[in-house]
C-alpha positions in Angstrom: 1.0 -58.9 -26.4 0.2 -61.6 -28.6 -1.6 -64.5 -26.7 -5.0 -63.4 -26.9 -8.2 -61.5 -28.3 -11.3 -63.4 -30.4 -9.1 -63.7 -33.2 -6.5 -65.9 -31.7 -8.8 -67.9 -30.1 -10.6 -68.3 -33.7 -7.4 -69.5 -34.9 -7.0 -71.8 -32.1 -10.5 -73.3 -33.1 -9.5 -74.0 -36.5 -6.3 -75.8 -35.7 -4.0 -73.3 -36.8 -2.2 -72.7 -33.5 -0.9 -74.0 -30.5 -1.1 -72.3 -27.2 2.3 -70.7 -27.9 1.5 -69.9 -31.6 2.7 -73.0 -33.1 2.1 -74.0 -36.5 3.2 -71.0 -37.9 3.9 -72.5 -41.6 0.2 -73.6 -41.5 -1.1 -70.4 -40.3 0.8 -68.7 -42.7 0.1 -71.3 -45.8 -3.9 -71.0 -45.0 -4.2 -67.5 -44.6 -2.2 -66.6 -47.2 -3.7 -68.8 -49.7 -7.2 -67.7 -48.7 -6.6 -64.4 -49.8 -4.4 -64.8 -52.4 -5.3 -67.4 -54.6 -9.1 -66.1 -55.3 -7.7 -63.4 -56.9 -5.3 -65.3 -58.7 -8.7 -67.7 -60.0 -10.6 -64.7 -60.4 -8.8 -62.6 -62.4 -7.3 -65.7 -64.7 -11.2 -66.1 -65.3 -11.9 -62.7 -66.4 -8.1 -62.7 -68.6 -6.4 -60.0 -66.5 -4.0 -62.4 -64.6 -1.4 -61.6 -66.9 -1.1 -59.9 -70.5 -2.1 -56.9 -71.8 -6.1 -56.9 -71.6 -5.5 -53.8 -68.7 -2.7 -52.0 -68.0 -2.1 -53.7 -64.6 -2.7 -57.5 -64.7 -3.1 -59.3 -61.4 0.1 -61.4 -61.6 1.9 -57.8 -62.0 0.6 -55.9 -59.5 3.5 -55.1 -57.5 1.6 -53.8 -54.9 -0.7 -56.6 -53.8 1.4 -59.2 -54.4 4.0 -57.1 -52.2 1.0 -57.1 -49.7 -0.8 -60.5 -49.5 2.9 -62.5 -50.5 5.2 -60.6 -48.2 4.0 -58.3 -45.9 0.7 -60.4 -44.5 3.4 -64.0 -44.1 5.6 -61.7 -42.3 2.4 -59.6 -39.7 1.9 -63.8 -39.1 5.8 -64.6 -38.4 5.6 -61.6 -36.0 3.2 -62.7 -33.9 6.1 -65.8 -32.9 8.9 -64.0 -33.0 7.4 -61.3 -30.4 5.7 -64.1 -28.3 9.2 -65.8 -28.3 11.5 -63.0 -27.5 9.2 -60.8 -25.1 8.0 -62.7 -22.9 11.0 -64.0 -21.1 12.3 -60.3 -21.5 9.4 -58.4 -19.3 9.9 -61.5 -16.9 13.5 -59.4 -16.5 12.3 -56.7 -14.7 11.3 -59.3 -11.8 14.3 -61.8 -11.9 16.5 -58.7 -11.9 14.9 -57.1 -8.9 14.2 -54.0 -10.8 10.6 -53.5 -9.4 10.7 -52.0 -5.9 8.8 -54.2 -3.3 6.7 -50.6 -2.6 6.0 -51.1 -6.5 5.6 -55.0 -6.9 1.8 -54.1 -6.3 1.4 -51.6 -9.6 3.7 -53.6 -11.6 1.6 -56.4 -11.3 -1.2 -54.7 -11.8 0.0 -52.9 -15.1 0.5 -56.8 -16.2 -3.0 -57.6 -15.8 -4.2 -54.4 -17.4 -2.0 -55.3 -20.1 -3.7 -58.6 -20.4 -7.3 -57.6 -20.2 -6.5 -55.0 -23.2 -5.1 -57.4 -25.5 -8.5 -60.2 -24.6 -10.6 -57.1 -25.5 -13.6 -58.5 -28.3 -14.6 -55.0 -28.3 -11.5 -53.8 -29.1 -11.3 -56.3 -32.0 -14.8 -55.4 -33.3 -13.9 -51.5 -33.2 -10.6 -53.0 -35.6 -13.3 -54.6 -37.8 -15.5 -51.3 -38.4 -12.3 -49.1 -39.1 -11.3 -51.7 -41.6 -14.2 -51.1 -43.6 -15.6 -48.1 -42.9 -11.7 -46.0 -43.1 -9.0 -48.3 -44.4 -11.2 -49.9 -47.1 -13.5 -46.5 -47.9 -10.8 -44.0 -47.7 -7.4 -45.1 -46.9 -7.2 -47.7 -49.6 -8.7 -45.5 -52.8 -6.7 -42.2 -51.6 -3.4 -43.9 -51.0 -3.0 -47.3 -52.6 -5.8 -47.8 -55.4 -3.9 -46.5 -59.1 -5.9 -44.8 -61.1 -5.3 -46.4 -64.1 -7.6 -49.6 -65.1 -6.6 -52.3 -63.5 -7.3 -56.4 -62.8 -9.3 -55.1 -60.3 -11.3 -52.2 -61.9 -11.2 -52.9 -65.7 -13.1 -50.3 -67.9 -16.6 -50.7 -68.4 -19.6 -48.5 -69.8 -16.8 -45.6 -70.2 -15.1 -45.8 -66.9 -14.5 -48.6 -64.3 -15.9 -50.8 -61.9 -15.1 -53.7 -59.5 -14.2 -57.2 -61.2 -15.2 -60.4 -59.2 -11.9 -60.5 -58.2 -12.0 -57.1 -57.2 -14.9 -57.6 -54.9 -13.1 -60.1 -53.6 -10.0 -58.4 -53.2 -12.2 -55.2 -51.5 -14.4 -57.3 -49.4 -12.3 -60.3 -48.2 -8.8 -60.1 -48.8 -7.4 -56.7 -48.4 -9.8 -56.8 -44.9 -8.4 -59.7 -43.8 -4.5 -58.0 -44.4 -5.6 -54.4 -42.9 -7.2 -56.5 -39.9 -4.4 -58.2 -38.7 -2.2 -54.5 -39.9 -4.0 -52.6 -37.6 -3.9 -55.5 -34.9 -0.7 -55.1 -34.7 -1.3 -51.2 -34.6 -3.2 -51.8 -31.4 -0.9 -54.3 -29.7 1.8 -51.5 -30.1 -0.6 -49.2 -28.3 -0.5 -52.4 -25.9 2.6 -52.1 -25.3 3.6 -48.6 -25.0 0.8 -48.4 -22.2 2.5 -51.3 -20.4 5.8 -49.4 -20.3 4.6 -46.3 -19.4 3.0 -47.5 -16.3 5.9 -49.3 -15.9 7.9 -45.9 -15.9 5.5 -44.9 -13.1 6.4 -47.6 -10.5 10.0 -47.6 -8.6 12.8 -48.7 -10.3 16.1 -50.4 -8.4 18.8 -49.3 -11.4 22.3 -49.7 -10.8 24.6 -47.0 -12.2 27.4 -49.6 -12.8 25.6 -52.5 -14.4 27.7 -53.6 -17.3 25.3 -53.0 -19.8 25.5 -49.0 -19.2 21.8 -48.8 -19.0 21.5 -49.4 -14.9 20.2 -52.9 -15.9 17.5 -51.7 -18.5 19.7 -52.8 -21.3 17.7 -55.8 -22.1 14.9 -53.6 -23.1 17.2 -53.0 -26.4 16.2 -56.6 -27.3 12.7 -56.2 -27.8 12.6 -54.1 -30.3 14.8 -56.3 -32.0 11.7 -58.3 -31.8 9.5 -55.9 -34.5 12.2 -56.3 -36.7 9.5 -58.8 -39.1 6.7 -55.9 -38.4 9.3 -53.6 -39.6 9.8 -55.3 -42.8 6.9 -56.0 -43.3 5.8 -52.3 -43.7 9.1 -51.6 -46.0 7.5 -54.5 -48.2 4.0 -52.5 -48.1 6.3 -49.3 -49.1 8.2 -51.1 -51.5 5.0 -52.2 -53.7 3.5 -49.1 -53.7 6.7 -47.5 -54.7 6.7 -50.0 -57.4 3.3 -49.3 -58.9 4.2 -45.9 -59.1 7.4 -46.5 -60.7 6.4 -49.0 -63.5 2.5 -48.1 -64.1 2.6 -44.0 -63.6 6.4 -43.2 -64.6 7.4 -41.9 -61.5 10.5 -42.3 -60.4 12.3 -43.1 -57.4 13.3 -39.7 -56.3 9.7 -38.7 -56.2 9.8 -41.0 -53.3 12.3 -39.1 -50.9 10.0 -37.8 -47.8 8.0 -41.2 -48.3 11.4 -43.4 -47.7 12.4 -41.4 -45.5 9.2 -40.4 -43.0 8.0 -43.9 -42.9 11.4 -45.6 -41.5 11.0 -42.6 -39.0 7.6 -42.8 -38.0 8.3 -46.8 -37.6 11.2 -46.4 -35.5 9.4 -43.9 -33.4 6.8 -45.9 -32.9 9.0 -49.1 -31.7 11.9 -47.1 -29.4 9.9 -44.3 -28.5 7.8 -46.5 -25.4 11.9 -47.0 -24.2 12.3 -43.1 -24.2 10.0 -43.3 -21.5 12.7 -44.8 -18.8 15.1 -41.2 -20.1 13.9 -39.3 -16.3 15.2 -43.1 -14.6 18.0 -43.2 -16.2 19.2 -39.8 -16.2 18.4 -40.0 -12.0 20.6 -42.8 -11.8 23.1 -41.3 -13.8 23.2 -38.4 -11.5 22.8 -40.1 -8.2 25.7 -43.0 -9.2 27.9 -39.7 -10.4 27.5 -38.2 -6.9 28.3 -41.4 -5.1 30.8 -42.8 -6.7 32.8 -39.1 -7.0 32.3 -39.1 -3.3 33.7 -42.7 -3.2 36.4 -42.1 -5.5 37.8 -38.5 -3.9 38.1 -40.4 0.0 40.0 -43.3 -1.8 42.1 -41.3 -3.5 42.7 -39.0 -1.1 43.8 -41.8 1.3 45.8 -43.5 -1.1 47.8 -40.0 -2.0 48.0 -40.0 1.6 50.1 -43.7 1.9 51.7 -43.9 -1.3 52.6 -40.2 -2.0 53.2 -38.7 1.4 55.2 -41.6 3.1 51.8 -42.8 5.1 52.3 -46.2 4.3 53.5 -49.3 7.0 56.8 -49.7 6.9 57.7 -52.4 5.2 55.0 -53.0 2.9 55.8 -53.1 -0.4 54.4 -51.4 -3.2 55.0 -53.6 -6.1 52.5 -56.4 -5.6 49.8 -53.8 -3.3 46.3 -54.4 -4.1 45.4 -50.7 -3.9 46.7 -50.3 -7.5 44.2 -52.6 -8.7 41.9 -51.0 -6.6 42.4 -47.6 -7.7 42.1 -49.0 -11.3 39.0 -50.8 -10.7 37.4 -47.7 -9.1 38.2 -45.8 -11.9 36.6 -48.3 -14.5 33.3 -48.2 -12.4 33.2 -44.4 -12.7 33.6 -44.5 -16.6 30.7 -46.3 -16.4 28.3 -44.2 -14.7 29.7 -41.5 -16.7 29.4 -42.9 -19.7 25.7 -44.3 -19.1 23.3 -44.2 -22.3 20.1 -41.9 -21.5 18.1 -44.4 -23.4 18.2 -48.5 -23.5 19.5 -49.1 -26.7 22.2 -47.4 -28.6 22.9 -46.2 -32.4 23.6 -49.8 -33.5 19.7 -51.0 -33.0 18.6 -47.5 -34.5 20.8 -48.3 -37.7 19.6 -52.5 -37.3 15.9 -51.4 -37.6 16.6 -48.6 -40.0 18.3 -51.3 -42.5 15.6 -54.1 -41.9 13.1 -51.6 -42.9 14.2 -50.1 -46.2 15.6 -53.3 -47.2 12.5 -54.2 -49.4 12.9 -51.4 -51.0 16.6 -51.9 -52.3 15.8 -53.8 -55.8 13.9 -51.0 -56.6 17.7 -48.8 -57.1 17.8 -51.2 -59.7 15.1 -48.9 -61.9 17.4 -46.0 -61.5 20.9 -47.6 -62.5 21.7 -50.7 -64.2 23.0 -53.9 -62.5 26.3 -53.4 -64.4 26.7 -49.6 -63.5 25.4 -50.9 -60.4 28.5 -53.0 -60.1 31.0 -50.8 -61.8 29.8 -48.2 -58.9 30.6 -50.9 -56.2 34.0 -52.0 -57.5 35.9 -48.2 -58.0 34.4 -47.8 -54.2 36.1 -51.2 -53.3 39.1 -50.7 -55.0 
């Protein structure tokens, strides 16, 4: 997913990355600084860093800073951590033998597909018009942009227009973050592709794997893997939220189908491609119910037959017998067919993901109730 594309192999070029994505802290320390600290300059030139020359200095901002000093270091430690943990997780579905030899062919071939589709440069270039043409024409002065003057817009001749740092901030830096947001956008759409034609091939699941997912349990692990994309978009939420709060007196109730749509549409987007093994599941499900009830109603129809109606050898002991065990063990295997998940992960990774992504939002509870009712709160629920 991550591995490739013109950008990575700009990155390459200029020594900020290995062939595995080291030299994340440089990465992260160069791009961030490039564009951050223009603005900083910028604005500190014009005298609305800080103080009260417009209503939103730069250095108060909550929303950029939220954007370029949390959210963009966090896209960048992304890239590793999904590199890291993926990789050696889609290499499961071969070391576990879930591929079907009839289906080693498509699997293989979904691989490569997957491959040419991240490499795309005209992919990448479509990324670069949509940046500027959408997410810096419309999505940025509908959604983000307050309408109060600001660092970036001070007033001028009666109304406002773009500060040098604000044609900075317009032209370079907030391109630069929605760039490598809506990379990620696409390496999602990557992604979800790559499962769904995995979906299509042939599948060797075992009913009574351990995991109670026929073996697809792993696939719980990589989403486990977006948790830094994740918070990174509850940062992005968070500043706006912020802005809104301290610059246009809203409060955060006014907030209530943003906090709670985006965590949705996040989580959808990161468990729904593992919805798509639901039909192989739920056919293993059925097919291990019907085998293993067929299994279990000859054994214990055979062992009512020895222990309960005098069919056993003379002379062998029941105390000791391994059919107990047997008939134990049997059971257990059962339980787990039965009590197979539909889907590879379970309410635990829902409620993981759900907490990583509202957690940047948390400090702002703080503009509702005091850090010492806060407390008091905390402490009659405690004790």
């Amino acid at each position: 997913m991550v591995l490739g594309g013109p950008l990575y192999q700009i990155v390459r070029r200029a020594h900020l990355s290995g062939g595995a994505l080291e030299l994340l802290h440089r990465r992260i320390v160069v791009i961030t600084v490039f564009a951050w600290l223009p603005l900083l300059i910028l604005s500190a030139l014009g005298g609305r860093a800080w103080g009260d020359s417009v209503g939103v200095p730069f250095l108060m901002d909550f929303d950029v800073q939220a954007r370029l000093l949390l959210a963009l270091p966090l896209l960048i430690v992304a890239e590793r951590v999904v590199h890291q943990r993926m990789l050696p997780l889609v290499r499961q579905f071969l070391e576990r033998d879930l591929i079907a030899a009839a289906s080693r062919a498509r699997f293989d071939a979904a691989m490569a597909s997957a491959q040419r589709l991240r490499n795309s440069v005209t992919a990448e270039i479509v990324l670069v018009a949509f940046v500027y043409l959408v997410g810096i024409l419309y999505i940025w002065p509908r959604y983000s942009a307050l309408d109060v003057a600001t660092w970036y817009a001070p007033p001028a001749g009666g109304g406002r227009r773009l500060s040098l740092a604000g044609w900075w901030f317009v032209g370079v830096s907030l391109p630069v973050f929605q760039f490598i947001l809506f990379r990620w956008y696409f390496r999602l759409f990557v992604w979800m592709r790559f499962l769904w034609q995995v979906t299509r091939c042939e599948l060797n699941l075992i009913p009574t794997h351990p995991d109670r997912a026929a073996g697809l349990g792993f696939l719980s692990s990589t989403v486990i893997a977006f948790a830094p994309l994740l918070t990174a978009h509850g940062a992005l939420l968070a500043g706006t939220i912020a802005n809104r709060i301290f610059f246009q007196k809203a409060t955060l109730t006014d907030f209530k189908i943003e906090l709670g749509v985006v965590p949705g549409v996040l989580l959808l987007a990161v468990l729904g491609p593992l919805v798509l093994f639901m039909p192989h599941l739920a056919d293993a499900r059925r097919a291990g119910l019907r085998a293993y009830g067929t299994l279990a109603q000859r054994y214990v129809r055979e062992f009512d037959d020895k222990w309960l109606r005098d069919g056993a050898p003379a002379g062998e002991p029941l105390v000791g017998s391994g059919d107990i065990q047997s008939l134990a063990d049997l059971g257990n295997s059962f339980e787990i067919v039965r009590g197979m998940r539909l889907v590879p992960f379970d309410k635990n990774t829902v409620a993981q993901l759900a907490v990583v992504t509202l957690l940047p939002v948390a400090p702002l509870v703080l503009t509702m109730v005091s850090v010492d009712e806060l407390l008091k709160r905390l402490l009659q629920v405690v004790l």
